[in-house]
N, CA, C and O atoms as CSV, one atom per row, in Angstrom:
chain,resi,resn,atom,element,x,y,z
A,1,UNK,N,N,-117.921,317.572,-145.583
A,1,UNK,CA,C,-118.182,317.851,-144.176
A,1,UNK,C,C,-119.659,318.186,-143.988
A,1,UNK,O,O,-120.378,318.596,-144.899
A,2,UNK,N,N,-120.136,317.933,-142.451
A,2,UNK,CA,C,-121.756,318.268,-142.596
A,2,UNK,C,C,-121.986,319.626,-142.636
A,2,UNK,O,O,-121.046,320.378,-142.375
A,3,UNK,N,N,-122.993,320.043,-142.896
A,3,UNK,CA,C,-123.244,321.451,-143.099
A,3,UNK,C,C,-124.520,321.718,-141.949
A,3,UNK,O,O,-124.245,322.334,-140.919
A,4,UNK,N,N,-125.612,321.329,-142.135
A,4,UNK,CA,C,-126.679,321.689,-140.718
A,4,UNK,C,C,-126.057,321.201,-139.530
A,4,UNK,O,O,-125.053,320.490,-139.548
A,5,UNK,N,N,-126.799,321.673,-138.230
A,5,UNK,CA,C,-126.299,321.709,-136.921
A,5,UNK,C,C,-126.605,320.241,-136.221
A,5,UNK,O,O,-126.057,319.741,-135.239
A,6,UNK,N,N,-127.359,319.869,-136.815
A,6,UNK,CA,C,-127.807,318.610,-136.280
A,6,UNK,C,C,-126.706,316.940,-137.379
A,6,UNK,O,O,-126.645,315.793,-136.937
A,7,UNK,N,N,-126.315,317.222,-138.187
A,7,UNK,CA,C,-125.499,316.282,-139.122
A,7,UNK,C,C,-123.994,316.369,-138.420
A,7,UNK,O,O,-123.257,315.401,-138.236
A,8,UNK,N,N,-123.592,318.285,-137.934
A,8,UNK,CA,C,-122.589,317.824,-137.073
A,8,UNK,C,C,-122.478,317.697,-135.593
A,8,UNK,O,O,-121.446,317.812,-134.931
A,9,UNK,N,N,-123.573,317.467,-135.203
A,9,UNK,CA,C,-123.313,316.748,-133.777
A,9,UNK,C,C,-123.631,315.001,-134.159
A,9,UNK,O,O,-123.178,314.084,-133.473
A,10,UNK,N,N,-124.419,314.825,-135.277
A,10,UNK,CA,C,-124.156,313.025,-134.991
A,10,UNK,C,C,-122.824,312.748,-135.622
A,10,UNK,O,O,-122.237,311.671,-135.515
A,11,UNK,N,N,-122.404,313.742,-136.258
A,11,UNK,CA,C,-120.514,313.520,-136.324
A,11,UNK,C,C,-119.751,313.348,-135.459
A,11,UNK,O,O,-119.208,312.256,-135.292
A,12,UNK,N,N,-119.575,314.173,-134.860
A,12,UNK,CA,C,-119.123,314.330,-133.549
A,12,UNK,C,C,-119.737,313.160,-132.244
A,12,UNK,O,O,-119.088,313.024,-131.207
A,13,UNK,N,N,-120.704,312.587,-132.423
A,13,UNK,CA,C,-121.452,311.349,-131.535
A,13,UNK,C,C,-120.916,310.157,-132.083
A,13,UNK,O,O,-120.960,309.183,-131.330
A,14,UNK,N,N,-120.350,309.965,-133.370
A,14,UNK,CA,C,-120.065,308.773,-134.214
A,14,UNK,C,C,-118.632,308.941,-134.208
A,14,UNK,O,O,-117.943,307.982,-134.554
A,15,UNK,N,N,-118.127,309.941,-133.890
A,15,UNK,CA,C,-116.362,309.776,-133.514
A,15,UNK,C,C,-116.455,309.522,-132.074
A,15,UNK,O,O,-116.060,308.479,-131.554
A,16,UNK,N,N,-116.785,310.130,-131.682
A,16,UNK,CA,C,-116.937,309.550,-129.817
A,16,UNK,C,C,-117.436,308.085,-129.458
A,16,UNK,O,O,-117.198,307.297,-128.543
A,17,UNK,N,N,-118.083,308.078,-130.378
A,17,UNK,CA,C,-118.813,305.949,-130.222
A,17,UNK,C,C,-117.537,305.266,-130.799
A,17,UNK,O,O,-117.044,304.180,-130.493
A,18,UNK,N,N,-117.228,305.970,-131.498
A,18,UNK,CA,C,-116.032,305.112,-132.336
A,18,UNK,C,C,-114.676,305.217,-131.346
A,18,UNK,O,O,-114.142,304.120,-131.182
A,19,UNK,N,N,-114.227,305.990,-130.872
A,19,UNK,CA,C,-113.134,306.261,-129.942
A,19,UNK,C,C,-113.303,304.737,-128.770
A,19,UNK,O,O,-112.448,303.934,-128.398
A,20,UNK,N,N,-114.439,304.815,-128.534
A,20,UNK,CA,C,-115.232,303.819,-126.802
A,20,UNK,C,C,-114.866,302.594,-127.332
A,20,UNK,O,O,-114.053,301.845,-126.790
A,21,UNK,N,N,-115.696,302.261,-128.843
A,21,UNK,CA,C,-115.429,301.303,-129.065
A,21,UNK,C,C,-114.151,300.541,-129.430
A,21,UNK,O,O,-113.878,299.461,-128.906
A,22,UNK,N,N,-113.342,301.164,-130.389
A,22,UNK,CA,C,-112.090,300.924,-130.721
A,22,UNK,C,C,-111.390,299.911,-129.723
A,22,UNK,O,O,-111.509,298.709,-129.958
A,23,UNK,N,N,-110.852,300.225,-128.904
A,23,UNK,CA,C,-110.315,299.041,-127.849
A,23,UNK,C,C,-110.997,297.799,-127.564
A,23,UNK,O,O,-110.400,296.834,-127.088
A,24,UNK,N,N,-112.397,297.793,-127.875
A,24,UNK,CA,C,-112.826,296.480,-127.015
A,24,UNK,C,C,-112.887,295.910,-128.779
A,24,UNK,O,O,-112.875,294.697,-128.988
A,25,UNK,N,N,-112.926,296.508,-129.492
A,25,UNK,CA,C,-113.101,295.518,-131.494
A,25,UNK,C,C,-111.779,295.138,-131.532
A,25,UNK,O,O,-111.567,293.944,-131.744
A,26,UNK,N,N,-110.748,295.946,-131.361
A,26,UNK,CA,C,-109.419,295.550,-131.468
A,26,UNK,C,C,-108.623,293.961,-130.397
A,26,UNK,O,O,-107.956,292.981,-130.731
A,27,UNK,N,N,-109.120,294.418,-129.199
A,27,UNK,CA,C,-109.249,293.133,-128.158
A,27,UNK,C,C,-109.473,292.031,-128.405
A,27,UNK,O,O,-108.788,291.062,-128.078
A,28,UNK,N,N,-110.625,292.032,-129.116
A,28,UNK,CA,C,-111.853,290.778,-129.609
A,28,UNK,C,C,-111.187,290.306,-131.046
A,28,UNK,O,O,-111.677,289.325,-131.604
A,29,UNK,N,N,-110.409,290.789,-131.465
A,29,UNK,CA,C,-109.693,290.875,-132.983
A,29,UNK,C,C,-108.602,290.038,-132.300
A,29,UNK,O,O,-108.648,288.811,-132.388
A,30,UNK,N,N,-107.685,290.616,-131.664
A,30,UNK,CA,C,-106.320,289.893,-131.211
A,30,UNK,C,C,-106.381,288.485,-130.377
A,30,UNK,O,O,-105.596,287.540,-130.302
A,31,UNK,N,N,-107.467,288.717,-129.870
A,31,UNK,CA,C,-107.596,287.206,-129.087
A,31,UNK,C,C,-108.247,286.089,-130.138
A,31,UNK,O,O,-108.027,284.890,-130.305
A,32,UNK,N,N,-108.927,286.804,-130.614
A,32,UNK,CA,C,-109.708,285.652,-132.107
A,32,UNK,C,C,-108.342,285.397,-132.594
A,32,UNK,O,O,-108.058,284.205,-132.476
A,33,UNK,N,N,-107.402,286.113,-133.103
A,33,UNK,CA,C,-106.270,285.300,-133.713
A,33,UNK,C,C,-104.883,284.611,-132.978
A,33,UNK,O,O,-103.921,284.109,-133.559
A,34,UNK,N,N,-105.053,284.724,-131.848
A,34,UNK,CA,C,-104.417,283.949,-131.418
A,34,UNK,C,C,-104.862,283.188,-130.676
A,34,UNK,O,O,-104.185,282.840,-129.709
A,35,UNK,N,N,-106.308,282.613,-130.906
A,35,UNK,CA,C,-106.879,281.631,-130.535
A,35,UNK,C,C,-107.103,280.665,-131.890
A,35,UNK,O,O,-107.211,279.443,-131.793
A,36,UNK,N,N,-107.166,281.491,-133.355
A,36,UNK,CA,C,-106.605,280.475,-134.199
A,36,UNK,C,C,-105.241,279.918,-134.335
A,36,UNK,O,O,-104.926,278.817,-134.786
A,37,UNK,N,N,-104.486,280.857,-133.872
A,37,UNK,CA,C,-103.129,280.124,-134.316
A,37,UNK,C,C,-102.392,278.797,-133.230
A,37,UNK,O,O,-101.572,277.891,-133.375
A,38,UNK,N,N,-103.413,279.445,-131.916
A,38,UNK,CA,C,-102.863,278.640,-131.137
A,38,UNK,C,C,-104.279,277.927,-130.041
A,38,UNK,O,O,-104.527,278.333,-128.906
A,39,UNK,N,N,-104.960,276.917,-130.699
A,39,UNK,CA,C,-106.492,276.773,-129.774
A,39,UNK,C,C,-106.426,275.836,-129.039
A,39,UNK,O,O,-106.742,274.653,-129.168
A,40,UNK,N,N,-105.717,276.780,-127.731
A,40,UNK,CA,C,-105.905,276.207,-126.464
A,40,UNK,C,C,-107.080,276.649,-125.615
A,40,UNK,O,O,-107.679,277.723,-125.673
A,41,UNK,N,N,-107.259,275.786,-124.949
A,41,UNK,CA,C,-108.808,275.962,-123.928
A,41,UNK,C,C,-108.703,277.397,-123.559
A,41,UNK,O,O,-109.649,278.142,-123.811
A,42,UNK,N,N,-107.451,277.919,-122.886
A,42,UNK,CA,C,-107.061,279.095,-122.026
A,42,UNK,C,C,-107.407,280.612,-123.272
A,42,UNK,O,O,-108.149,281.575,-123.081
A,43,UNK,N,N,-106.619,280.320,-124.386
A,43,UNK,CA,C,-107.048,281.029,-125.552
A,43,UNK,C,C,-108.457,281.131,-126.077
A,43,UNK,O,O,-108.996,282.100,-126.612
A,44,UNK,N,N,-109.019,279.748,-125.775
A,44,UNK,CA,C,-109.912,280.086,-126.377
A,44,UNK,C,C,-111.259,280.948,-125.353
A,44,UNK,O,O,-112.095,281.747,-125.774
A,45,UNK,N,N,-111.076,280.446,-123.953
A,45,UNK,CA,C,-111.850,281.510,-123.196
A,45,UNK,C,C,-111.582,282.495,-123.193
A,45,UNK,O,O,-112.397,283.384,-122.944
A,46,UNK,N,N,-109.880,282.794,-123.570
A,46,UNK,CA,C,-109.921,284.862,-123.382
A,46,UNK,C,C,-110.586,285.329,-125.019
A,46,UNK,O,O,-111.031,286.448,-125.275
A,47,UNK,N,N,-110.525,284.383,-125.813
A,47,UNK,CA,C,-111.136,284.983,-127.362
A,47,UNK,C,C,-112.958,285.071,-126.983
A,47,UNK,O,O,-113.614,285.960,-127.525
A,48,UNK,N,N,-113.645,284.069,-126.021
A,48,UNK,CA,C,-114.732,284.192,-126.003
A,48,UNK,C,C,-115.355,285.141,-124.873
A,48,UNK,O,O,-116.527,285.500,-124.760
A,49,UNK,N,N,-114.565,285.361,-124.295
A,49,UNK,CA,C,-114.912,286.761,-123.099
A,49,UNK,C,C,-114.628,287.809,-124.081
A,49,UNK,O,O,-115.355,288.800,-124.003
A,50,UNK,N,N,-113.896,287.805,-124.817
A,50,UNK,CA,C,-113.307,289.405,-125.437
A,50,UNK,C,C,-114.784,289.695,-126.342
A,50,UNK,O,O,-115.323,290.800,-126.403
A,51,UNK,N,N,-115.403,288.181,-127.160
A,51,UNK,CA,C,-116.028,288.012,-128.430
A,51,UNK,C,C,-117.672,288.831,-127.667
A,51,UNK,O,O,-118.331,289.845,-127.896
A,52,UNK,N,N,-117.743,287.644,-126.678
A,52,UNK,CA,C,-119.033,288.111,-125.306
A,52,UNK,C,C,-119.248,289.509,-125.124
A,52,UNK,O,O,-120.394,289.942,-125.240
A,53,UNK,N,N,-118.152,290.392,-124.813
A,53,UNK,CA,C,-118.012,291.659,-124.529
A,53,UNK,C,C,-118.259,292.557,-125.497
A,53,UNK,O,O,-118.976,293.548,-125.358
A,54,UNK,N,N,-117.740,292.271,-126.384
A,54,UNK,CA,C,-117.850,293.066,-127.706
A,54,UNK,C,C,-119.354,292.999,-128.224
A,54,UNK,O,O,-119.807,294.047,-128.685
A,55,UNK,N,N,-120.186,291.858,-128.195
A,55,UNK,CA,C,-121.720,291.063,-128.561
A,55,UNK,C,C,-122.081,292.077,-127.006
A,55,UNK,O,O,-123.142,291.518,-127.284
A,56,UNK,N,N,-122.185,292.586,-126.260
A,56,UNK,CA,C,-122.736,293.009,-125.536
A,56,UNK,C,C,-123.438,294.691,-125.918
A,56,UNK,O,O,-124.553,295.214,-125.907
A,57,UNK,N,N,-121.287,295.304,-126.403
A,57,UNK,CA,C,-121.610,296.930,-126.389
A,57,UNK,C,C,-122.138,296.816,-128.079
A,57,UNK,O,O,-122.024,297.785,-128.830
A,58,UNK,N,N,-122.656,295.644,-128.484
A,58,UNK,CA,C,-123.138,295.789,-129.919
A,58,UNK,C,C,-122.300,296.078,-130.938
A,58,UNK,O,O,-122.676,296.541,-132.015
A,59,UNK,N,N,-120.854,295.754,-130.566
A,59,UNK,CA,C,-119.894,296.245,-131.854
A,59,UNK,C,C,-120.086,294.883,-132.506
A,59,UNK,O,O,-120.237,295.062,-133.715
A,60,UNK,N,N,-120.144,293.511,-132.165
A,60,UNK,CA,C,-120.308,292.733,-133.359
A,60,UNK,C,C,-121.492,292.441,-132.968
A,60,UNK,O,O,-121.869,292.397,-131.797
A,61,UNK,N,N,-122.381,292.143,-134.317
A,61,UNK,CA,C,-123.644,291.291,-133.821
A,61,UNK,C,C,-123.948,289.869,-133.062
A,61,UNK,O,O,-123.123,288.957,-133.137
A,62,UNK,N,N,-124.622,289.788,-132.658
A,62,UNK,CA,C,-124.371,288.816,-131.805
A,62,UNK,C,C,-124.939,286.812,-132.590
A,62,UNK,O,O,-124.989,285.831,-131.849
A,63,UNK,N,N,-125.143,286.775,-133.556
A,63,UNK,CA,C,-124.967,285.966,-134.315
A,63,UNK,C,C,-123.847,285.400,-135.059
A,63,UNK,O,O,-123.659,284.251,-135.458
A,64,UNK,N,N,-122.950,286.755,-135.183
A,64,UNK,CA,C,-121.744,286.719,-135.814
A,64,UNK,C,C,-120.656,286.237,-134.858
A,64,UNK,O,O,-119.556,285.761,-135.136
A,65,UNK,N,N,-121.356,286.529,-133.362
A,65,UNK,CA,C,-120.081,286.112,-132.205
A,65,UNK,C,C,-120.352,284.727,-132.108
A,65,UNK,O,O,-119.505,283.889,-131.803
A,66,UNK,N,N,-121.752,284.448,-132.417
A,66,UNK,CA,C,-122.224,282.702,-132.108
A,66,UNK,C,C,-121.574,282.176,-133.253
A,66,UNK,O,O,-121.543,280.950,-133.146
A,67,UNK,N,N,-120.927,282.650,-134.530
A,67,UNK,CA,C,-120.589,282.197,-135.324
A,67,UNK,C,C,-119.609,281.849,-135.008
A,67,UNK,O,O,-119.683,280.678,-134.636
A,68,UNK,N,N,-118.175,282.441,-134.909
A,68,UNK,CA,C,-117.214,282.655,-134.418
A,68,UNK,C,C,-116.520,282.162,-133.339
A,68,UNK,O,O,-115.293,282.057,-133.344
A,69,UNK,N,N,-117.446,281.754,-132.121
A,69,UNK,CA,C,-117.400,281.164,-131.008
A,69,UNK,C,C,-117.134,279.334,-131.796
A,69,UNK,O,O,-116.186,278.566,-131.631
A,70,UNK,N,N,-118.329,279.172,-132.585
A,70,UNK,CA,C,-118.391,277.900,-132.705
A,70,UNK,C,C,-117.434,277.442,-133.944
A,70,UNK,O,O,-116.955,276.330,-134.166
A,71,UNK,N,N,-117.329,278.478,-134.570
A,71,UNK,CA,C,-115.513,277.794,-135.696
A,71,UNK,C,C,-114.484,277.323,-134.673
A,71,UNK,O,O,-113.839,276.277,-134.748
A,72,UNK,N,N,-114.396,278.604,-133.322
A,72,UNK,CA,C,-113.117,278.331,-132.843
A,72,UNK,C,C,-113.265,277.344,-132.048
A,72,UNK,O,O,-112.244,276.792,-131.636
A,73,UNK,N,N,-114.672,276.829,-131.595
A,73,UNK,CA,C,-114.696,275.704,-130.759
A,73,UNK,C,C,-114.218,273.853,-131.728
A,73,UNK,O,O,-113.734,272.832,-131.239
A,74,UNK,N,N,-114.618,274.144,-133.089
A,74,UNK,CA,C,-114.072,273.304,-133.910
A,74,UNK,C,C,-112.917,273.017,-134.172
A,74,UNK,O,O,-112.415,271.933,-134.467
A,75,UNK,N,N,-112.185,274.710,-133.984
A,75,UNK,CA,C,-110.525,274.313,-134.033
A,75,UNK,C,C,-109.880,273.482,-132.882
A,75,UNK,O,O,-109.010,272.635,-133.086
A,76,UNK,N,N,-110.587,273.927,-131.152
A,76,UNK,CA,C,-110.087,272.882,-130.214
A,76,UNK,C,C,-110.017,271.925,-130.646
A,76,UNK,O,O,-108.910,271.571,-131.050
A,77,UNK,N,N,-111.393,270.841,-130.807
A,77,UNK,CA,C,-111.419,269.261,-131.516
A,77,UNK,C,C,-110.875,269.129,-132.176
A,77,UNK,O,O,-111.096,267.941,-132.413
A,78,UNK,N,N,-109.919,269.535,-133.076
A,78,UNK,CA,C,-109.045,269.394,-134.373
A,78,UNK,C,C,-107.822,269.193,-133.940
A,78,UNK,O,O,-106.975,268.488,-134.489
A,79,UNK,N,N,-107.653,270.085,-132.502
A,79,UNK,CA,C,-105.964,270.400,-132.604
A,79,UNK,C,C,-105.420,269.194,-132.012
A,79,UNK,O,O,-105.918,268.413,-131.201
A,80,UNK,N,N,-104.293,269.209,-132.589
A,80,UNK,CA,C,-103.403,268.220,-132.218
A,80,UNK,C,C,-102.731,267.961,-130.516
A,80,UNK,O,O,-102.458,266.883,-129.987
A,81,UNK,N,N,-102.622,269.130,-130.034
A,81,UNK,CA,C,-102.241,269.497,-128.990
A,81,UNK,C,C,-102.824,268.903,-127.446
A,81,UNK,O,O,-102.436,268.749,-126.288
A,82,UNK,N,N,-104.379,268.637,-128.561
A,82,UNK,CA,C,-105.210,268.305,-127.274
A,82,UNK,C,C,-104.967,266.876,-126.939
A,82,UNK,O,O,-105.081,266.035,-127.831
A,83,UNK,N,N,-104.584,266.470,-125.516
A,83,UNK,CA,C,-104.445,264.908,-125.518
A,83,UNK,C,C,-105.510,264.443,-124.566
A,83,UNK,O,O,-105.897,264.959,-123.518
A,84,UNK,N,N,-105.812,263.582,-125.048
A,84,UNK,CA,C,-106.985,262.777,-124.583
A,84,UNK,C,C,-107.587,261.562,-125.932
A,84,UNK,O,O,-108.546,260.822,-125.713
């Protein structure tokens, strides 16, 4: 545990960042996988608004969302589902 006064307030600042964030990493998590399992256009915009959002409050970096964005845009072209 921290011991000076200043180690436990960025404790206490890093559970509170972590609390804020939690919901929008978890969001961005659930829509990424069910935009792999299932990559429909509709899926795949709620995985890239969730991915966007998250690349905003800085929980993922935002290279890693450009990463991510563009696998799942590979899975559309792949899927079978798509007719045209």
């Amino acid at each position: 545990m921290p011991v000076t006064q200043t180690a436990k307030k960025a404790l206490r600042q890093s559970r509170r960042k972590a609390e804020s964030n939690r919901p929008v990493k978890t969001k961005a998590q659930t829509m990424l996988k069910k935009a792999r399992k299932d990559p429909t256009q509709e899926n795949l915009n709620q995985a890239f608004s969730a991915l966007d959002k998250a690349a905003k409050k800085k929980i993922f970096h935002k290279a890693k969302v450009k990463r991510l964005k563009s696998r799942l845009s590979k899975l559309l072209s792949k899927s079978p589902t798509q007719s045209k």
